[in-house]
C-alpha positions in Angstrom: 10.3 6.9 -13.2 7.6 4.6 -14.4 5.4 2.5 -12.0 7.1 -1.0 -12.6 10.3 0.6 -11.8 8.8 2.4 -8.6 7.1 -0.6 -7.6 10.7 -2.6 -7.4 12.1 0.1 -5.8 9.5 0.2 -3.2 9.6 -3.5 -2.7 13.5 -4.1 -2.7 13.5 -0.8 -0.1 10.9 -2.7 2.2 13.3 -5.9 2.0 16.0 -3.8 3.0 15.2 -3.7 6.3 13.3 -6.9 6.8 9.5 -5.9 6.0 7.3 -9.0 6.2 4.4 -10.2 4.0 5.2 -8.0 1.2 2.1 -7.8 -1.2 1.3 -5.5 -4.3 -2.0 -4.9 -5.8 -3.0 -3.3 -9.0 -5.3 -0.8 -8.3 -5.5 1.0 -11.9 -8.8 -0.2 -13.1 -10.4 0.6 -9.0 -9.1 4.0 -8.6 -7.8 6.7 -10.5 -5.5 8.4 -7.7 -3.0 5.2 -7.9 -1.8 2.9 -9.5 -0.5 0.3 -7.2 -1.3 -0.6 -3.4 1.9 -2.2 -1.9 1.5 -3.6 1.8 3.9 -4.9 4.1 4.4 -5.7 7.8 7.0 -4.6 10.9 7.4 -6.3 13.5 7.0 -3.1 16.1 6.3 0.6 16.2 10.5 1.3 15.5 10.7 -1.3 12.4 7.4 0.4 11.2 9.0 3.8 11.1 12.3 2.7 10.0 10.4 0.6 6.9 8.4 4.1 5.9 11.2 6.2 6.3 14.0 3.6 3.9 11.0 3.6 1.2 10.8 7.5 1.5 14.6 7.7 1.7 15.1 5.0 -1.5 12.5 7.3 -3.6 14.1 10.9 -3.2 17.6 9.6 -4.0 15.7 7.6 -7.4 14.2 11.8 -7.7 11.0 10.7 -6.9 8.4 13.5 -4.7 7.4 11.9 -1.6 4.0 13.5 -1.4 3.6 12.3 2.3 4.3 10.2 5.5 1.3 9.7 7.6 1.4 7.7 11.0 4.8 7.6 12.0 3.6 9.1 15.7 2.3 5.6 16.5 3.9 3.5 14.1 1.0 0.7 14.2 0.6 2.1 10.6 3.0 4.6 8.5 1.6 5.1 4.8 3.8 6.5 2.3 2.2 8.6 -0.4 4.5 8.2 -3.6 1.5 9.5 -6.2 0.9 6.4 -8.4 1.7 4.1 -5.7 0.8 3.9 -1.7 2.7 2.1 0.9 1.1 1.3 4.2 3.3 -0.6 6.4 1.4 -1.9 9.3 1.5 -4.0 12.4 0.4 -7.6 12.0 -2.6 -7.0 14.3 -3.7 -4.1 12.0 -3.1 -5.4 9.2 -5.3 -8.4 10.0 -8.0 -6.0 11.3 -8.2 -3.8 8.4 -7.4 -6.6 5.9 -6.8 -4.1 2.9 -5.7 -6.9 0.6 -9.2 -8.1 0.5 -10.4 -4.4 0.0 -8.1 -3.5 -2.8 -7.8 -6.7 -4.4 -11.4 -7.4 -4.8 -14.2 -5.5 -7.4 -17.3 -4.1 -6.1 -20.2 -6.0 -6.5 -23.3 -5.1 -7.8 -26.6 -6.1 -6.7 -28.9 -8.0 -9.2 -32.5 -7.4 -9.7 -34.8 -10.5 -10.2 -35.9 -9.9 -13.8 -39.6 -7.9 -14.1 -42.8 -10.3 -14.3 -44.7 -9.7 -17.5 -48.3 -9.1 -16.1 
């Protein structure tokens, strides 16, 4: 399955059982581990788990390796590992803390030097 197709799969799981604030970022020119960054929100611990666990579900049936589910103990934030694209499905209060849109959506800058004096 191609990343386009995995993406709406991912997305239309996370509708599926009411994610919140559902946001993908291209990540292909900022990393080379993935592809796409796709972050949504639950309204508690349960929906958290139960959001993680229909995206995981929805990509084995679509034969698609789940490579892992991390954080489904607490549930404040469950990220699901599907090689060219990561889902982390997070609390509101977690997700405004961390603020990973701003992280992933934004390039590094680099630092300018004043331009050398001729002497």
């Amino acid at each position: 399955m191609d990343t386009p197709q995995l993406e709406q799969l991912v997305v239309s799981a996370l509708e599926d059982i009411k994610g919140k604030d559902i946001q993908v970022i291209d990540t292909a020119r900022l990393s080379a581990l993935f592809e796409r960054v796709v972050i949504a929100c639950g309204d508690s611990n349960r929906q958290t788990r139960a959001l993680a666990r229909n995206v995981a579900d929805k990509a084995r049936e679509a034969g698609v390796e789940v490579i892992g589910v991390e954080g489904e103990d607490s549930g404040e934030w469950v990220l699901v590992d599907l090689g060219s694209i990561v889902v982390h499905i997070m609390q509101p209060a977690v997700r405004s803390y961390y603020n990973l849109e701003e992280l992933w959506a934004a390039t590094p800058a680099r630092p300018t030097r004043p331009a050398a004096r001729a002497a």
